[in-house]
N, C-alpha and C positions, 0 to 999 in steps of 0.2 A: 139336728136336721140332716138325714143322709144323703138328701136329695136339693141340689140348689139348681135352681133353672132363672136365666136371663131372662129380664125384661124384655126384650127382641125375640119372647118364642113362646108362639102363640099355644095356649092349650085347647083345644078342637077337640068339641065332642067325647072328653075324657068317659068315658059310658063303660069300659074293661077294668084290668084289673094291671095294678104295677106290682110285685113281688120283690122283693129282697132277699135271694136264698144263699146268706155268707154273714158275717158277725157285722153288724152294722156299725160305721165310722161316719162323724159330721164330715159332712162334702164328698163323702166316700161315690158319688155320681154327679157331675158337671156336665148340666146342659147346657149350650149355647155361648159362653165363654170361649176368649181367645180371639183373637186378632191374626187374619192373613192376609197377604198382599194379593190373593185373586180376586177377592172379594168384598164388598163393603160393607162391611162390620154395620156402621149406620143406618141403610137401607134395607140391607137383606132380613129378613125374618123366617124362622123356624116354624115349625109346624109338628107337633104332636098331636097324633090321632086316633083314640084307645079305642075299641070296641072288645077285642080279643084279649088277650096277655101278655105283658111283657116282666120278663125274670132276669134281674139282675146277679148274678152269680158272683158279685166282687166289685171291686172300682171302674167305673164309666166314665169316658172325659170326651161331650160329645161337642162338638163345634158349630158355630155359628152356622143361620142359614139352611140348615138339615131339616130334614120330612122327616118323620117315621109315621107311618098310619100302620096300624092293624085291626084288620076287620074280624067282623064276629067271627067267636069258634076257631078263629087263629090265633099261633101263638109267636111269637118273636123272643129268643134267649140271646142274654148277649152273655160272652163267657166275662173271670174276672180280668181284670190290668188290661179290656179292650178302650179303644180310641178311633174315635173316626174324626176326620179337618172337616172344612168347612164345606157346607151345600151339597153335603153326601145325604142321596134318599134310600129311602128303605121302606120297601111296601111288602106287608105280612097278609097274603089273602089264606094259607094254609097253615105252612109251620117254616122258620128259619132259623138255625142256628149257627154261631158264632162263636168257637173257641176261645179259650182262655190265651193271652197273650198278643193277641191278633189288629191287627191295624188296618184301617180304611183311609185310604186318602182323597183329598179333595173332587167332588164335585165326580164320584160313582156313584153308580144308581143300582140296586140291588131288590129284586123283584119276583116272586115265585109265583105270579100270576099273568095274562095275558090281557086282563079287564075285559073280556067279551067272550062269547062261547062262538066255539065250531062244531058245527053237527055234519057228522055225516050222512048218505043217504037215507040210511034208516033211523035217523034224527038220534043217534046218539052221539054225545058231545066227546070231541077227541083232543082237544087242548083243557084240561082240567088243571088247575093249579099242583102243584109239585111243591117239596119241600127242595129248600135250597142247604145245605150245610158245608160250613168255613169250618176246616180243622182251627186246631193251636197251633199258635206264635206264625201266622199267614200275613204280609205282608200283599194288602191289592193298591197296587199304585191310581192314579190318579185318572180321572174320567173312564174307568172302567166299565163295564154291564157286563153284569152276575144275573143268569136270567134263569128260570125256573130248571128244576131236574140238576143244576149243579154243584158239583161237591170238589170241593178245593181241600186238598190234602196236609197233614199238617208239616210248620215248617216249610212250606212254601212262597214263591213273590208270584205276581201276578203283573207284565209288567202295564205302563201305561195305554190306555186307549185299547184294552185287549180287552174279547166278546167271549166269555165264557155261558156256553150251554150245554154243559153233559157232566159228566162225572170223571176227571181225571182223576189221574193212576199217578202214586212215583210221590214220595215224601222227598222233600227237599230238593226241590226242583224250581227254575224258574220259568214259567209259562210266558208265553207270550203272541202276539199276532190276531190274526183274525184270515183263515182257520187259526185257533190255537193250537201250539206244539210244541215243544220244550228247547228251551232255546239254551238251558246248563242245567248241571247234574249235581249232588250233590256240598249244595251252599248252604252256607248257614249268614244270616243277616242280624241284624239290630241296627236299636235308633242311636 
């Protein structure tokens, strides 16, 4: 079995497709597993919501509490050795991808769509969903938003509470703020 999922996470509407495109290992993807002190393990429940695709490229270790939905005709990639903590959401209305080596921490929310249309005068819709893409080995710290159109470089930190919406420049850098800006230059991180 490649794929273990907790009892505390709920499977909604599973109607897409999961993929495994890497040599497959028992437990080699951990849903909803793990214990933090932001959150209660007991109470909290996850939420998987397939319509679209999701492609596993290698080991997954996804934490308690978490969303993922993707909707039809979208796709969501996580690369291999990714890990996201606990009550981190992820909403796939187009395409998002996620680098190999890359980390998500607690209770960010990660989204490439807006859930409602804007039309302009001549009724064409001007916020259309966007693909969002996480390089490798990207470290986004804690309560972040990764909002549609943006692209996080690889080797990068994103730090906590920081509003990423565009496409930054510059590998190995840490971001941070809101505007975001680069707050140090070439770092290199691990856990």
């Amino acid at each position: 079995m490649p794929i273990l999922i907790s009892r505390n996470f709920f499977l909604y509407k599973m109607k897409g497709a999961i993929t495994i495109d890497a040599p497959v290992k028992t437990g080699m993807i951990q849903i909803g597993y793990a214990r933090i002190g932001v959150s209660d393990f007991e109470r909290t429940r996850g939420i998987l919501e397939v319509y679209g695709d999701i492609v596993f490229k290698g080991r997954a270790f996804i934490m308690h509490g978490s969303k993922i939905i993707v909707s039809k005709n979208a796709e969501l990639i996580f690369g291999d050795d990714f890990s996201a903590s606990a009550e981190v959401t992820i909403i796939a209305e187009k395409r998002i991808v996620i680098g190999n080596g890359t980390g998500i921490s607690w209770q960010t929310q990660i989204m490439d769509t807006d859930f409602h249309y804007i039309a302009d005068e001549n009724g064409v819709v001007i916020n259309e969903p966007t693909e969002i893409i996480i390089g490798n080995k990207v470290w986004i710290g804690c309560r972040c938003n990764i909002l549609k159109g943006s692209l996080i470089p690889d080797g990068c930190v994103v730090g906590s509470g920081s509003l990423i919406t565009k496409k930054l420049s510059g590998e190995n850098n840490i971001f941070g703020g809101n505007p975001t800006r680069i707050l140090k230059s070439n770092i290199t991180w691990w856990f």
